[in-house]
C-alpha positions as a printed Julia matrix, in Angstrom:
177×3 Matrix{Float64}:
   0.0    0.0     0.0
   0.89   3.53   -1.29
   1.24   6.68    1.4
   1.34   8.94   -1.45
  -0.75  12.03   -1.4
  -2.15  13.41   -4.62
  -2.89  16.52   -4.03
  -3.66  19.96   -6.27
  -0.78  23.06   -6.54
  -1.74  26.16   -6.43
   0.81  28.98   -7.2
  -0.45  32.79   -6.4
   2.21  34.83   -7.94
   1.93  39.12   -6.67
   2.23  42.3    -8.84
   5.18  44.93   -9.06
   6.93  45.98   -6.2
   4.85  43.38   -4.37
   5.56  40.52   -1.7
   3.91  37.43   -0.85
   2.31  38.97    1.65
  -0.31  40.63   -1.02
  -1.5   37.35   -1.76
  -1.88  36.78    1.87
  -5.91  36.72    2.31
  -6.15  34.34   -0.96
  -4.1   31.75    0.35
  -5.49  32.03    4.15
  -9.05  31.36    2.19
  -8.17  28.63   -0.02
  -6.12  26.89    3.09
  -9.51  27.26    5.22
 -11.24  25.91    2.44
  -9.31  22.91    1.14
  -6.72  22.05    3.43
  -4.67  19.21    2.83
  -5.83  18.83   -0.95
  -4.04  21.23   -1.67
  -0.56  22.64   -1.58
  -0.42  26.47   -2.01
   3.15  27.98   -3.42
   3.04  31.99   -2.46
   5.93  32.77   -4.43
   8.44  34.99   -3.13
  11.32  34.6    -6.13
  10.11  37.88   -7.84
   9.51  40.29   -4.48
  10.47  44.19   -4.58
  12.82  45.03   -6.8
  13.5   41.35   -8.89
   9.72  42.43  -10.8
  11.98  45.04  -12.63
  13.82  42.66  -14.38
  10.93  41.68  -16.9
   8.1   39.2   -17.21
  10.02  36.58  -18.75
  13.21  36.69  -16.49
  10.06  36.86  -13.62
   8.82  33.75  -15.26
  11.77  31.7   -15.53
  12.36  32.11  -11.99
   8.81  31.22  -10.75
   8.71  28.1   -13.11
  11.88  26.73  -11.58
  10.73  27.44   -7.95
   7.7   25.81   -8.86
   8.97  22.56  -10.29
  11.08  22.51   -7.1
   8.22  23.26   -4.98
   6.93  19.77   -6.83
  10.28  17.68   -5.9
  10.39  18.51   -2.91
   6.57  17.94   -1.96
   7.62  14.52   -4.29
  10.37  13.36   -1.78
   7.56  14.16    1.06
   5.21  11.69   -0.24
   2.76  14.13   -2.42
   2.12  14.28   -5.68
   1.0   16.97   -7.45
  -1.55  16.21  -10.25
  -3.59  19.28  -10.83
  -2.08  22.87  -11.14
  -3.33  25.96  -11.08
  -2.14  29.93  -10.58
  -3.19  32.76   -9.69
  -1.73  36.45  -10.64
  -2.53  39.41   -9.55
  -1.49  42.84  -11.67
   2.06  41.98  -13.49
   2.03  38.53  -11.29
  -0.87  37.46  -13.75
   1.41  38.43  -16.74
   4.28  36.47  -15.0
   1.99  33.69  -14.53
   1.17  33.56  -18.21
   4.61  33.4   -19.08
   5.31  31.08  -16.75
   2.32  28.78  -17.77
   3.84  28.42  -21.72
   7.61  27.9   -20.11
   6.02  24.71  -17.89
   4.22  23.76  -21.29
   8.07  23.7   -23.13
   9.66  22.23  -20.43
   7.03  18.93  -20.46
   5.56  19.72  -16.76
   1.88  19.52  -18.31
   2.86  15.71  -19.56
   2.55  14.35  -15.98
   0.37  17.01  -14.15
  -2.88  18.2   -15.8
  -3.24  22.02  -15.89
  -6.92  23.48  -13.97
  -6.75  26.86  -13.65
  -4.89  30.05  -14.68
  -6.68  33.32  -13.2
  -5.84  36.59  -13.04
  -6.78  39.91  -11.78
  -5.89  43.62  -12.32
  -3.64  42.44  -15.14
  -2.5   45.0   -17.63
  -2.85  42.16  -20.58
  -2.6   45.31  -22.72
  -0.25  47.43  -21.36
  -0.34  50.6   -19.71
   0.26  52.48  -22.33
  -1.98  55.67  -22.41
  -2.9   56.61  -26.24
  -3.54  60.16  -25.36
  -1.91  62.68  -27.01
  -1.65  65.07  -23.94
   1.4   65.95  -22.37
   0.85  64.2   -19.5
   0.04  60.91  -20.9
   3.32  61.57  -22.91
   5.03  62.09  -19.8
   3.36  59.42  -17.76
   4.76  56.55  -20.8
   8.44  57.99  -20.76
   8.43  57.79  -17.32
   6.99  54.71  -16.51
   8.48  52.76  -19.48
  12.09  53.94  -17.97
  11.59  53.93  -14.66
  10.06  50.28  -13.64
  13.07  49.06  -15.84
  12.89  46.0   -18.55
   8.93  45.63  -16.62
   8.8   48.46  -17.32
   9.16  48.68  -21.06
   7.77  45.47  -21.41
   3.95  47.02  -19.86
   4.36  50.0   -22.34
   5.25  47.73  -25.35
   8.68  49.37  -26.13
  10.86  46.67  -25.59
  12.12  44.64  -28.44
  11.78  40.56  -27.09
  11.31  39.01  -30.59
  14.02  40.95  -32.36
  13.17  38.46  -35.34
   9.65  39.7   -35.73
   9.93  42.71  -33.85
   7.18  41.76  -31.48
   7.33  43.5   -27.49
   6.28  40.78  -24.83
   3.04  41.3   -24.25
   2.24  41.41  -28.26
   4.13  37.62  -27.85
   2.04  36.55  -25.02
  -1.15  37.2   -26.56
   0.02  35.96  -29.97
  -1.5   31.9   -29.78
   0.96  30.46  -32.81
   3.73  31.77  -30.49
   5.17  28.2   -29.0
């Protein structure tokens, strides 16, 4: 007879400048709610300043903690078999990122994927079309100042060189593998 667990990951993954701690009140409810069916992974590999360095650096980061996270729970007798995340602001951009990196890496082979939500995403940008000097000033700025995130949320940055596509225009592009 087997003592193996099977048992559901759930990864909540915070926006920029944020901490696990944000994500707080979601994982104290899904805890109270499903308990030991569960394993909830608050991430902290992108707090503070590490959500400058761009969604897909982000991403990389949060797809190796999680496949650790599922070792680890492994060696301790669980095995994951459902997955979902959860990201909030630039953590659900991270999280879709992260979701197509899993795919490429084969982690969806042995672990069937539930649920990706997010909330308060910019799945657009935050670029502000206006022609006013203010939105002018508000796009230099914040495409400069949050960094690579930064340009990568006002679609400036240059991450397909080959087909001159920005991030988020890869992301949302479905023959992009």
């Amino acid at each position: 007879m087997s003592n193996i667990q099977e048992i559901s990951l759930i990864v909540l993954s915070h926006g920029l400048w944020g901490n696990k701690n944000h994500m707080g009140y979601i994982e104290k409810k899904l805890d109270e709610k499903y308990g030991d069916a569960i394993h909830i992974l608050n991430a902290s590999v992108n707090e503070a300043k590490y959500t400058y360095d761009g969604i897909d650096i982000c991403g990389r980061r949060l797809a190796d903690e999680i496949e650790s996270t599922v070792v680890r729970l492994g060696k301790n007798g669980k095995q994951i078999t459902r997955f979902s995340i959860i990201g909030y602001s630039l953590g659900g951009l991270i999280a879709r990122y992260t979701i197509g990196l899993l795919g490429q890496r084969g982690f969806f082979n042995s672990i069937e994927p539930d649920y990706y939500i997010s909330f308060a995403t910019p799945h657009m940008g935050v670029k502000i079309p206006s022609p006013s000097l203010i939105s002018k000033a508000f796009n230099y700025m914040s495409g400069r100042l949050v960094s690579r995130s930064g340009e990568q949320l006002q679609l400036i940055d240059h991450f397909d060189k080959e087909n001159d596509k920005s991030m988020l225009e890869v992301l949302a592009d479905p023959g992009n593998k």
